[in-house]
N, C-alpha and C positions, 0 to 999 in steps of 0.2 A: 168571657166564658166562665162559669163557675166550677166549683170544685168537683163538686156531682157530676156535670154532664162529662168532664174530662176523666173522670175516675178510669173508667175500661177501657177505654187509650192510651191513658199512662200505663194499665198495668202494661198490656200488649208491650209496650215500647219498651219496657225495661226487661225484659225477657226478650228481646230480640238480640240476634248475634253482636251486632255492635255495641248493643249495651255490657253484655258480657265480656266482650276483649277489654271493653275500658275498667269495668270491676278487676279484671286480672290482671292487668298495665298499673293500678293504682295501686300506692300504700295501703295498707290493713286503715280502716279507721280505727280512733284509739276512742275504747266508749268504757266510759263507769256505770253499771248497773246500783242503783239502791232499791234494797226490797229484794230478799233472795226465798221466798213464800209460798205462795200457791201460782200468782200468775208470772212469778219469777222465773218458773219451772219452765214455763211457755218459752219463756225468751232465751233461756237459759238453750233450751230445743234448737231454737234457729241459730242462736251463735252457734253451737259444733255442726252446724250444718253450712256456715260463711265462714271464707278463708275472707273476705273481705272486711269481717271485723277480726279486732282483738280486743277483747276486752282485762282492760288493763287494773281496774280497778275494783270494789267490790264493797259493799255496805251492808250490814244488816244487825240490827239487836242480837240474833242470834251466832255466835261464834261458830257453834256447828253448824248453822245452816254455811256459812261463810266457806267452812273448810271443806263441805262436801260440793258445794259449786266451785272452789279451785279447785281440787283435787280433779273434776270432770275437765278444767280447762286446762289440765298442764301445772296447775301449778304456779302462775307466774303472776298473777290479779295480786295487787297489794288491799288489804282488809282494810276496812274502817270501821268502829263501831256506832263512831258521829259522822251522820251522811254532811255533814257542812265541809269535811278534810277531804272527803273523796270530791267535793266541787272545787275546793282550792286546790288537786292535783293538776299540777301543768303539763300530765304526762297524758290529760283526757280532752277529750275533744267533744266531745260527746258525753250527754249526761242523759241515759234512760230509767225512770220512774214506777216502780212497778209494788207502790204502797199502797196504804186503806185511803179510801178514798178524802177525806178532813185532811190527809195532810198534803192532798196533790200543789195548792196556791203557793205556801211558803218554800215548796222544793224548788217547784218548777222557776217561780220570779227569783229565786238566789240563783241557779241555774245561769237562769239567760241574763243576769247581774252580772256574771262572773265571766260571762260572754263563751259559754257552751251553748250547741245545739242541744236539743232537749227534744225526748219523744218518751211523753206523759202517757200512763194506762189512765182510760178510759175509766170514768166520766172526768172531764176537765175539772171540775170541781163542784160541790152538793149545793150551791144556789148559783142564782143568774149574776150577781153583782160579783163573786169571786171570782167566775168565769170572764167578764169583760174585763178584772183587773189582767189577768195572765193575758187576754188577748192582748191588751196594751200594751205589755211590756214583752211579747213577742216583736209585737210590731215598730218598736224604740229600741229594740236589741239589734233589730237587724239579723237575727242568728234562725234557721231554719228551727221551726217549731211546728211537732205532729202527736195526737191525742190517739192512743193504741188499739182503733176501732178496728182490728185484725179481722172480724166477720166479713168484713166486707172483698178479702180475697178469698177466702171458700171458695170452693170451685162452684157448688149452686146457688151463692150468691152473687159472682160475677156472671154466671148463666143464667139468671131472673133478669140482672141489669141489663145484660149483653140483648138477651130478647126486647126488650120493653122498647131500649134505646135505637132497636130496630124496628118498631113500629108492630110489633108480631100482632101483637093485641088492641091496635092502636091505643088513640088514648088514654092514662088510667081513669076508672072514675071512681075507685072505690076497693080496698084493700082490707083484708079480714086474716089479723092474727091470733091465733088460740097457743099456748107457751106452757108448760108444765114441767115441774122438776122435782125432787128431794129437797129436804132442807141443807141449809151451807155446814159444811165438813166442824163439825164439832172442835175440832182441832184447830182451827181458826185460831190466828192471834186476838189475845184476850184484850182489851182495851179498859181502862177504869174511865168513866166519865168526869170530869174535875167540878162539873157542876152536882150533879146527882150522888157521885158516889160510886155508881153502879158500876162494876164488873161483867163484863160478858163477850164474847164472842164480838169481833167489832163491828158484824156484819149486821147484829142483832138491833145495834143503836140507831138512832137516829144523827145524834151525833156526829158520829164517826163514817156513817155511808150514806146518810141523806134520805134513804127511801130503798126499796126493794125497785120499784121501777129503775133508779138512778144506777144501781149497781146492776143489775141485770138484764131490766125491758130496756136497757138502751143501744144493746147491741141489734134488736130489733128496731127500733126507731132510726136508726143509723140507717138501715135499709131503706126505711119506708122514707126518710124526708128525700134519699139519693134518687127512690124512685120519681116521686112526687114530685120534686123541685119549686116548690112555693113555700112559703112562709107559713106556720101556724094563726089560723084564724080564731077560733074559740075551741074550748074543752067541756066536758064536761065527766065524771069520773065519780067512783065509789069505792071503798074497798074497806078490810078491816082487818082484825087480827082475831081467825076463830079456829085454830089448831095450836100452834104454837104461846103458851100465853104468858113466856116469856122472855116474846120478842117487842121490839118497840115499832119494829119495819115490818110493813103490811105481811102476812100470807096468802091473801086474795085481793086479788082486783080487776077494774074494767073501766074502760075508760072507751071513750066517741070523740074523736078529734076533725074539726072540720078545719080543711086549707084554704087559702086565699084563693086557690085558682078552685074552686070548688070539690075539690074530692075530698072522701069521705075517707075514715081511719078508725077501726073498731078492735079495743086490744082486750084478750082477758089473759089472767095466768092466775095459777094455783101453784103454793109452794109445797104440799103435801100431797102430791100425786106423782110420786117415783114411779120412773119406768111409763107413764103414758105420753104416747106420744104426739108432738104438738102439729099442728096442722095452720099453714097459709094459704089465700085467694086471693090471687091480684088479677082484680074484675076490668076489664078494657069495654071500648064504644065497639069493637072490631071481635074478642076473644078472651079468654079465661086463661092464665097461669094457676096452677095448686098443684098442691105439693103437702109433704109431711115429712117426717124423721126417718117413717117407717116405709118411705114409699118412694118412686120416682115422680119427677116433673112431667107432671101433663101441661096437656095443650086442648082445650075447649073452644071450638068454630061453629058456627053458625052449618058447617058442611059439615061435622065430625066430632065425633066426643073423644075424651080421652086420647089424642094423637101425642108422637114423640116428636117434640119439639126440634129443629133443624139442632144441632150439637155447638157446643160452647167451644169458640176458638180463643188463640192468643193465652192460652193459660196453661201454664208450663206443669200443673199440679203437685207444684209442691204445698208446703208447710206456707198458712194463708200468716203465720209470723216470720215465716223468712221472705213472703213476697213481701208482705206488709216494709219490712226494713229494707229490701231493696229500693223501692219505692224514696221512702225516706230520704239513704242514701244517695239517689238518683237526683233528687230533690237539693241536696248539700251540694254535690258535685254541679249540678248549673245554677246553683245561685237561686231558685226558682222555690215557690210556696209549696209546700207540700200539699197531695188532693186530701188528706187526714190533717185538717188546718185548724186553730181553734174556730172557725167563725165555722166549718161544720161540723166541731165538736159542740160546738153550743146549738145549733139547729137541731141536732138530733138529741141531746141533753134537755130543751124546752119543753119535748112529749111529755117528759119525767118531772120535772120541775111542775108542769102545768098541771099535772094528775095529783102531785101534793097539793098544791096548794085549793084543786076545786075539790078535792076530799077533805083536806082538815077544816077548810073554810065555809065546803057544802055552797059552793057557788059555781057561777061561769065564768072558767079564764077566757081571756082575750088576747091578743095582742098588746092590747093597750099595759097588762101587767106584765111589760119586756121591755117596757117603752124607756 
């Protein structure tokens, strides 16, 4: 059974009572954070909200980011300024990842070297070949390894999946995402490029984050392959850089993805449309799922438009990064794969990957360029 179709059972199951007496029967796990940042903050969230971690250790270029994330934990994190000492700490168990995305490969494979469990923020890494190296050497570590695709506990994104995987709409045949944001927080850690030169914002690079898709349409694709459950068949995709002029990573795009089992995937986003809000369709043989930022989940039948959909169970609503790490954790403690595994962090990463390369190459990917 794969990772996708068990995803909304796991969650269920670890939020059930007995999963919880075992969380509070159990030692704190002992976890090193590197990267105390923007999405550090996230994590930094779910830890003071689990007595089931402790995090013992702490990494980050900046000194004061370091001492204002101990200071919220008590105090007791030992600092590192080289995240290589906080992996050779024998007091961690646990090694979580929460850097620009170019440096995810060489954390994560020292990491699981060093024989820590590891749970990587999202995207696994900015091409398909770094990504199969970290799978392999998850899978030679033997040590549980999970990629930070936190969306996917949201409360309307496990109640998309929760319906879908009940048949509401029967089958999919066809999903329409539309995505818009601001541009990334200026404040952003700065990165120099060592080929170019250049200076900027690391988000702005190609370098350094691979693509606008890879850093941000993935937490959407993440969705769509979980819905979908087939393989990428061909791409095809557009986009450019016509707001911002300088960045190196797109501010508009679109892309048409068709899947092996035949459904369709149609994505755009704009990075200079603060404040409007984005809008999904998940078109079924049987019913319509839509939805937006600004709206609730409908339900579209053949008997009725606009209906509320039966309500999303098994979901405790909390922080979708504190289910997200329970999950993990559930994952360590039976020895078992985690459902946030590289192999569907790379499924949902290949949307992204596949949008670069039939836009700079102006062709159709395939399957065959994963092969």
């Amino acid at each position: 059974m794969s990772s996708h179709s068990t995803l909304t059972r796991r969650l269920a199951l670890t939020q059930t009572a007995a999963a919880a007496a075992l969380a509070q029967s159990a030692p704190p796990a002992k976890l090193g954070l590197i990267g105390n940042g923007n999405r550090g903050t996230a994590h930094l969230a779910a830890y003071l909200k689990m007595p089931e971690i402790k995090v013992n250790a702490l990494s980050d270029l900046d000194s004061a980011r370091m001492d204002s994330y101990n200071s919220k934990l008590g105090g007791g994190a030992t600092k590192y300024v080289d995240w290589r000492e906080l992996i050779r700490d024998k007091n961690i168990d646990i090694v979580a990842i929460a850097t620009p995305n170019f440096l995810h490969p060489e954390m994560a494979i020292a990491a699981l070297r060093a024989g820590k469990h590891v749970l990587l923020e999202k995207p696994i890494a900015i091409n398909y070949q770094l990504a199969k190296q970290i799978e392999a050497e998850a899978r030679k570590s033997g040590k549980i390894f999970a990629v930070g695709m936190q969306r996917r506990y949201r409360g309307i994104d496990a109640h998309v999946q929760q319906l879908v995987d009940n048949g509401i709409i029967g089958q999919v045949r066809f999903i329409n995402i539309n995505e818009y944001r601001g541009d990334w927080s200026p404040k952003g850690w700065h990165y120099t490029d060592p080929k170019s030169g250049r200076t900027a914002n690391w988000r702005f690079l190609k370098s350094s984050s691979g693509s606008t898709e890879l850093e941000f349409s993935v937490h959407a694709f993440s969705q769509v392959v979980q819905l979908v459950k087939s393989p990428l068949a061909r791409c095809l995709a557009s986009g450019a850089i016509m707001h911002y002029k300088d960045h190196e990573t797109r501010d508009v795009c679109e892309g048409l993805i068709d899947f092996a089992n035949g459904v369709r995937f149609t994505y755009t986003f704009c990075l200079f449309a603060q404040g409007t809000p984005g809008r999904t369709v998940i078109v079924g043989d049987k019913g319509v799922l839509r939805y937006g930022e600004d709206g609730a989940l409908l339900l579209d039948t053949p008997a009725a438009k606009g209906q509320t959909p039966p309500p999303l169970t098994g979901h405790s609503g909390e922080l979708a990064e504190v289910l997200m790490y329970k999950e993990f954790l559930d994952a360590i403690r039976h020895n078992r794969p985690s459902a946030l595994s590289a192999a569907a962090a790379i499924d949902a990463a290949k949307l992204a990957w596949a949008m670069e390369i039939a836009t700079v190459e102006n062709r159709i990917v395939t399957a065959k360029d994963f092969a």
